[in-house]
C-alpha positions in Angstrom: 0.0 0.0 0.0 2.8 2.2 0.8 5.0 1.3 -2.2 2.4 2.0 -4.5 1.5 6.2 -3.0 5.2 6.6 -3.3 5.0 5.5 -6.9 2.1 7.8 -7.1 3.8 10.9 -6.2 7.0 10.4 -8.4 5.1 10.3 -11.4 3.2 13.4 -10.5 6.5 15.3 -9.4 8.0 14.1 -13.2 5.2 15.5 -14.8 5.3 19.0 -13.5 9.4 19.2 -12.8 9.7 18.3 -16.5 8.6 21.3 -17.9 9.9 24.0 -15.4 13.2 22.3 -16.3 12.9 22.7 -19.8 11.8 26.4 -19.8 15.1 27.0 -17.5 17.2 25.9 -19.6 16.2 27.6 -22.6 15.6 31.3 -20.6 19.7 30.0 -19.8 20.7 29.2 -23.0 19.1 32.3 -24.2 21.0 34.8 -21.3 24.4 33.4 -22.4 24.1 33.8 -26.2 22.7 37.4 -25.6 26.3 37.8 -23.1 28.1 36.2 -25.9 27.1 38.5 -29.0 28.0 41.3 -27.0 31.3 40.0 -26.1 32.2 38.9 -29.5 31.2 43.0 -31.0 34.5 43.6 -33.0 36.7 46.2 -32.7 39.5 47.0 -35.5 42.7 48.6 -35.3 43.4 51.0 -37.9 45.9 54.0 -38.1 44.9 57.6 -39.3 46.4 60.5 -40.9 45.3 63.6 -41.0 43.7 65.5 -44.4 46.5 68.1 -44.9 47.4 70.7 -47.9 50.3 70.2 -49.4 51.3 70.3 -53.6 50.7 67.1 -55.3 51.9 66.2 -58.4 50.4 63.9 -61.0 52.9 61.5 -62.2 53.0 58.6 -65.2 55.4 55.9 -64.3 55.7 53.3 -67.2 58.8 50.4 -68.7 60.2 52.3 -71.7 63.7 51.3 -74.4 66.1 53.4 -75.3 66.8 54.1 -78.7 68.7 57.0 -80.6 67.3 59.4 -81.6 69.1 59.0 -84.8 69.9 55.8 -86.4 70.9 54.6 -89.9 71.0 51.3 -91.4 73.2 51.1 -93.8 73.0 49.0 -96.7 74.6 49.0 -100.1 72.3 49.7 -103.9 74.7 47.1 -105.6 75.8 43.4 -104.9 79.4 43.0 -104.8 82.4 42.0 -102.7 83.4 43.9 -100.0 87.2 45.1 -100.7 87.8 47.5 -97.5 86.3 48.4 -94.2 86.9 51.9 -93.1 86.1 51.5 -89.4 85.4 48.5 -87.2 82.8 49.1 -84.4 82.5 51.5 -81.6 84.2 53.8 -84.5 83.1 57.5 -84.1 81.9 58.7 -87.8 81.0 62.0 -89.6 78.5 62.7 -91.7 79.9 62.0 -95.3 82.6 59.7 -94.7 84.0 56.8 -96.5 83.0 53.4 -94.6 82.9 50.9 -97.3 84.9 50.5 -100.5 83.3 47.5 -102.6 84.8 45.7 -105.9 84.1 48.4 -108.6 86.2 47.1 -111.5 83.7 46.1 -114.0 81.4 49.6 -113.2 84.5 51.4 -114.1 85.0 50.3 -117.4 81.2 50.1 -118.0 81.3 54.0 -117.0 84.5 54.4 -119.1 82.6 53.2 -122.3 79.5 55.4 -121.5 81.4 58.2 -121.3 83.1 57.8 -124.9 79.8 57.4 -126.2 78.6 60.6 -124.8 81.4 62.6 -126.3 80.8 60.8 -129.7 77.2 61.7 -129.2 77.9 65.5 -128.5 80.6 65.5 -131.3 77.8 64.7 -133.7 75.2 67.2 -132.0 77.6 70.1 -132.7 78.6 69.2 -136.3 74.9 68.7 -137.2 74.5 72.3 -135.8 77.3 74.0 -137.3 77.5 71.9 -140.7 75.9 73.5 -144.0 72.2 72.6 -145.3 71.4 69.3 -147.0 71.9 68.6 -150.8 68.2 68.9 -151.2 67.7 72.0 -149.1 70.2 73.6 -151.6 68.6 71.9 -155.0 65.3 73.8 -153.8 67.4 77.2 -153.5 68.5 77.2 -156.7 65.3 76.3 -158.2 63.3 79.0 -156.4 66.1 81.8 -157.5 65.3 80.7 -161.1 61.9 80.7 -161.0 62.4 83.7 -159.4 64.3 85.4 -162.2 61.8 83.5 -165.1 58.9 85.6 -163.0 60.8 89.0 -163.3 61.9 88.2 -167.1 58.2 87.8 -167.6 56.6 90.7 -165.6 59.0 93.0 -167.9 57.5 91.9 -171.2 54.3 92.1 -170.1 55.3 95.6 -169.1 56.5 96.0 -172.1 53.2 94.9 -174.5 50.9 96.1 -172.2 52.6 99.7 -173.2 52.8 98.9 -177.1 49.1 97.7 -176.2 47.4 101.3 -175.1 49.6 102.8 -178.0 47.9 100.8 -180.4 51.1 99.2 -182.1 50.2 95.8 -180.7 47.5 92.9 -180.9 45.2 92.3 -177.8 46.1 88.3 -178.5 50.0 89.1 -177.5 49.2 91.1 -174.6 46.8 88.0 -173.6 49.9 85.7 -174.0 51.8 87.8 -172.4 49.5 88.2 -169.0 49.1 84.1 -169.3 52.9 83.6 -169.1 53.5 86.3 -166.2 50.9 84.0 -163.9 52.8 80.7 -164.9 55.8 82.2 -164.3 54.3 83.7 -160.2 52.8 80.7 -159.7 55.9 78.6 -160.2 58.1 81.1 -158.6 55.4 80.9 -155.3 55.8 77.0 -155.7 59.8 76.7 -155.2 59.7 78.9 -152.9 57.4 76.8 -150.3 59.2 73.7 -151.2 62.4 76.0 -150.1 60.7 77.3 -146.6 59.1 73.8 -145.7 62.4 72.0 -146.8 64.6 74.7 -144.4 62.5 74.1 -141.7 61.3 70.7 -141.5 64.7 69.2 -142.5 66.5 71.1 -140.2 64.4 70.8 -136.8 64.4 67.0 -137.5 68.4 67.0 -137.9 68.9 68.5 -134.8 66.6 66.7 -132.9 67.7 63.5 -133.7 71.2 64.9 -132.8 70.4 65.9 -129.6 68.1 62.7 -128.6 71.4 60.7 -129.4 73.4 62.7 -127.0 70.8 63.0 -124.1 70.5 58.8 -124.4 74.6 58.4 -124.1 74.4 61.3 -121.3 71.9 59.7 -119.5 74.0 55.7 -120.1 77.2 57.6 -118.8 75.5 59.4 -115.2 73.9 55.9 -115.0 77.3 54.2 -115.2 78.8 56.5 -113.0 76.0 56.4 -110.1 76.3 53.1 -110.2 80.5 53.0 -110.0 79.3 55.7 -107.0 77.2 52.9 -105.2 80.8 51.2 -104.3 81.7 53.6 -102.0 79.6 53.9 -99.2 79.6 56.8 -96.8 78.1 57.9 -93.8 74.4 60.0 -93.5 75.0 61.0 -90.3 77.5 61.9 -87.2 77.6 58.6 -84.8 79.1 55.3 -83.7 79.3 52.5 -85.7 77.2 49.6 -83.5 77.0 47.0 -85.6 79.3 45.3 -88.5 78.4 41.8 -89.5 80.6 40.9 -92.6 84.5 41.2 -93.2 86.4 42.4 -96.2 85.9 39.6 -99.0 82.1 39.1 -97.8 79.7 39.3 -100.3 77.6 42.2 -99.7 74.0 41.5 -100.8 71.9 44.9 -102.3 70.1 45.9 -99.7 71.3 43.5 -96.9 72.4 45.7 -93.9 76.3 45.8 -93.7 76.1 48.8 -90.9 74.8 50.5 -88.3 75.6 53.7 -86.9 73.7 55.6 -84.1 73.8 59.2 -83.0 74.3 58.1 -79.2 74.6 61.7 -78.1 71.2 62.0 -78.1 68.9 59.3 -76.6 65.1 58.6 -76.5 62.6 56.5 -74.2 59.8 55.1 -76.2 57.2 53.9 -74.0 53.2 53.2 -74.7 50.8 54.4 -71.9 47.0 53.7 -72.1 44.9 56.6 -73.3 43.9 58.2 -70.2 46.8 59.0 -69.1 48.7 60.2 -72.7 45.2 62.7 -72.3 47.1 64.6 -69.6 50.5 64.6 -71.2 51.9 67.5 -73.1 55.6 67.8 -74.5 57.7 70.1 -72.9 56.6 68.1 -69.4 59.3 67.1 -66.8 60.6 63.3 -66.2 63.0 60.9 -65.4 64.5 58.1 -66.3 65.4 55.4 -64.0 68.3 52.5 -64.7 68.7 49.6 -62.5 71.2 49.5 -60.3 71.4 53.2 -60.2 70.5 55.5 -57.6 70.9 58.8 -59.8 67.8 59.4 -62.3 68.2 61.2 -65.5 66.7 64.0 -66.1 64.4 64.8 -69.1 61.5 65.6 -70.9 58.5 64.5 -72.8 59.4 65.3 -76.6 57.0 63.9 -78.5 53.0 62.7 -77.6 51.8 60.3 -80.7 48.5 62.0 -82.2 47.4 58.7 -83.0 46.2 55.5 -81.2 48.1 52.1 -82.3 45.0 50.1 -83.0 47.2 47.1 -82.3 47.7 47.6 -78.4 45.0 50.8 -78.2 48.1 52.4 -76.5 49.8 55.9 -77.1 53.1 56.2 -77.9 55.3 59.0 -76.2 59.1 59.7 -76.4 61.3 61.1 -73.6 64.6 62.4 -74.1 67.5 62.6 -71.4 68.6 66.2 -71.1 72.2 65.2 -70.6 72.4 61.2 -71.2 74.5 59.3 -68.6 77.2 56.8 -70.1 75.3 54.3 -68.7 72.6 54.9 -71.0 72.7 52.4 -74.0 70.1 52.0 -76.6 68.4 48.7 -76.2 68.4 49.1 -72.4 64.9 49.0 -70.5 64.1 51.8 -68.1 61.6 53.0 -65.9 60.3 56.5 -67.0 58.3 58.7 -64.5 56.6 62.0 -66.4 55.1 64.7 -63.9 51.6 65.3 -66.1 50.5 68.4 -63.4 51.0 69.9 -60.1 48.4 71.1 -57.7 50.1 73.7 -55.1 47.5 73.5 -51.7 46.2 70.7 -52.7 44.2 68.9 -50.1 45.6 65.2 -49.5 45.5 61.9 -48.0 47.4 59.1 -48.5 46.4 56.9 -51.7 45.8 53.4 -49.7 43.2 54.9 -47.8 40.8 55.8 -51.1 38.7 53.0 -52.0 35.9 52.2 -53.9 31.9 51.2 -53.6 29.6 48.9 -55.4 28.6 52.1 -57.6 32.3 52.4 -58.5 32.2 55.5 -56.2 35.2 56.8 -54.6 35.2 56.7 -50.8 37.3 56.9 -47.2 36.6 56.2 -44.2 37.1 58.7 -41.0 37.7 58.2 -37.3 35.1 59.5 -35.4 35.1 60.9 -32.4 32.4 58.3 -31.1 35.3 55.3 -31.7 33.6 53.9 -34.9 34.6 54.4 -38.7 32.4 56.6 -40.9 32.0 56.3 -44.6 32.4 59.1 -46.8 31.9 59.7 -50.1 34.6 61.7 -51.9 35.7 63.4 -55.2 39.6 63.0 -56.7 41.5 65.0 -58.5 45.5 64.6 -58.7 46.4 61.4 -58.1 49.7 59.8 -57.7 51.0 56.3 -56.2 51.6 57.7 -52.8 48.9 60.7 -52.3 45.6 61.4 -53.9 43.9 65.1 -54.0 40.7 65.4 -52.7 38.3 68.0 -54.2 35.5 67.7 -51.8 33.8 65.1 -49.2 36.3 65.5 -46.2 37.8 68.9 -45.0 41.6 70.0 -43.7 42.2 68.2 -40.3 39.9 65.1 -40.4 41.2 61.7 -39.2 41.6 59.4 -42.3 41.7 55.6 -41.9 45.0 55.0 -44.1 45.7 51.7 -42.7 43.4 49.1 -41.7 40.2 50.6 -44.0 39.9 47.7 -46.3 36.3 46.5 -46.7 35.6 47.9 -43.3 31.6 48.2 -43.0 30.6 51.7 -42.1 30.2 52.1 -38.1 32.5 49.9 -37.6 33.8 50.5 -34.1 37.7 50.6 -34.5 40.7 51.4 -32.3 43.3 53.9 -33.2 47.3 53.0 -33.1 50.0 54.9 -33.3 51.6 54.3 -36.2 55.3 53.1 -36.6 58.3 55.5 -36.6 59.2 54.3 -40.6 55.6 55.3 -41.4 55.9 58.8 -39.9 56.5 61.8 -41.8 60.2 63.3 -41.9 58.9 66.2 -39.8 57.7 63.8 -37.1 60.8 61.5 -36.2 64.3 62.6 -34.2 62.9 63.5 -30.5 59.6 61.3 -31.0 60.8 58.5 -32.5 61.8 56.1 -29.2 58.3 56.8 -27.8 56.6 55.9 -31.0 59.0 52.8 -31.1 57.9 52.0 -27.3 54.2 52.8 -27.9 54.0 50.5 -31.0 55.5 47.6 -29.7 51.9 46.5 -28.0 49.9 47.2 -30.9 52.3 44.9 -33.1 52.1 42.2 -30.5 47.8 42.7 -30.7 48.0 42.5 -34.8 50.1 39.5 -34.7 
């Protein structure tokens, strides 16, 4: 009896103990995730510098070759063999002189026997000139003299009957015959003397023409000859040093196969190509440098030349820079790293570039420290921009505290913690009696990042 009331009130305990136990444990559960959440808030360490004015300069850095900015290749108009070299390379050159001699003995005589023929060609051009008229030209003379005379004998006896005529002593029929003999004798008179004028003229045009086409064709065979006995000597178009000489004396030199080059090393070009946007801002005349490996000095020089038009192979500009003064180290062929100040904004105000980001939208943003501990997005507008400083034209002011370190795809709000940053990432104004406490105060803050 007693067994089974005790078995009675356990299962009435379980059935109402079960449920307070459950809710206790979830109202439990439920207080420590709420304690947890807040625990695990994060806060970000991030380093600020201050929005400042200061001039900014806009510059273009870009791989560029060196090449002269004059440069022949020199190759010879005829194929022969090579008889004499005039300079080996590295040789300093002028303008005009004699590098190459080639084998010229068959052009010589060639031009020897053009030139005879020209002089046996003029010969003949003067005698035709000088020499009398033509057998027929004087056959025609003679007869229009003696038709001239028959036509004066003629015109004085009609004179003559025309007189005995009006005094009655003489027929009309003879002074008929007379009149019909006068026109014969004008009309054959007339005759020879065309034949005479056409014959003068015609003949003699035609001589001298064909005299002087047969001594313009031996002139021009005979320059010809000698241009050609020219093409073995081969000189210099420019001032320079000789860079390259492949072949040796007894080579056969191939027409127009290079044999030389020579370069104008005293003054030396850059050629690099830079994408549109930034060839948009270039002008020539604009300052830059030119950077060789292993060398702390840059060269200085200038932009000299902006391409007007767009290679539609790479959809790059090309632009030239020439050293003011090149440096012996400067070779053509060598790569370099040119840097071209496109404009410089004096008062500009600035913030470091790392520290400029950008939103879905493609919109340019930073991020300032608050006063109430959390990061705050802002929306800005850039001007100037260069690799280590970016000009902002409006969105922050003078003064404000801009995330540069630490920002990256930090939501907005974000509640952050400020460090001091490093002495190497100071300014230069900011080290000497400051840095050992910077060095001290950063040491913690290295130890939290790590």
């Amino acid at each position: 009896m007693k067994l089974t009331t005790m078995n009675t009130t356990l299962t009435f305990l379980r059935k109402w103990i079960a449920p307070f136990s459950t809710m206790a444990a979830i109202l439990c559960v439920a207080s420590g995730c709420s304690k947890a959440e807040k625990e695990k808030e994060p806060v970000v360490s991030v380093q600020t510098t201050p929005a400042r004015r200061a001039p900014i300069s806009q510059v273009i850095s870009v791989e560029a070759v060196v090449y002269p900015l004059e440069q022949a290749t020199i190759a010879p108009k005829i194929t022969s063999t090579i008889k004499r070299f005039h300079v080996q390379r590295s040789s300093r050159v002028k303008k005009g002189q004699l590098l190459v001699e080639l084998e010229n003995g068959d052009l010589s005589g060639v031009a020897l026997a053009s030139k005879g023929d020209f002089k046996q060609a003029d010969a003949t051009y003067v005698t035709t000139v000088n020499a009398g008229l033509p057998q027929q030209i004087q056959k025609a003379e003679l007869d229009a003299a003696a038709t001239k005379a028959a036509f004066d004998a003629q015109q004085k006896v009609y004179n003559s009957r025309k007189e005995l005529f009006e005094q009655g002593a003489l027929p009309r029929r003879d002074l008929d015959s007379a009149e019909v003999a006068l026109l014969q004798a004008r009309s054959q008179s007339e005759q020879a003397q065309k034949q005479l004028a056409d014959l003068q003229r015609v003949g003699q045009e035609q001589g001298l023409k064909a005299a002087q086409g047969a001594r313009e064709s031996m002139q021009g065979h005979m320059l010809s000859a000698e241009a050609q006995l020219s093409y073995s000597e081969i000189h210099s178009p420019i001032d320079g040093v000789v860079t390259d000489r492949p072949l040796y004396e007894g080579d056969l030199a191939n027409a127009n196969q290079p044999i030389l080059t020579v370069m104008n090393t005293s003054r030396l070009i850059a050629k690099a190509h830079i994408p549109q946007s930034e060839a948009a801002v270039l002008k020539v005349g604009n300052p830059a440098e030119l950077k060789i490996a292993g060398l702390d000095a840059a060269i200085k020089g200038r932009v000299s030349l902006v391409s007007p038009a767009l290679d539609p192979g790479s959809t790059t500009i090309e632009v030239w820079v020439e050293a003011s003064k090149p440096d012996p180290a400067l070779k053509p062929g060598m790569s370099v790293e040119v840097s071209m100040t496109a404009k410089t904004v004096k008062e500009a105000l600035v913030v470091p570039t790392p520290a400029i980001f950008k939103n879905s939208l493609g919109q340019d943003y930073v991020l300032l420290a608050g006063s109430d501990g959390h990061a705050h997005l802002k929306t800005v507008q850039l001007g100037v921009r260069n690799a280590d400083f970016a000009q902002i034209v409006s969105g922050v002011i003078a003064g404000d505290p801009v995330i540069s370190s630490g920002g990256y795809a930090l939501p907005d709000n974000t509640q952050i913690k400020i460090e001091t940053p490093a002495p190497a990432e100071k300014e230069a104004g900011d080290t000497s009696a400051k840095s050992d406490k910077s060095r001290d105060a950063a040491k913690p803050d290295t130890k939290d990042k790590d």
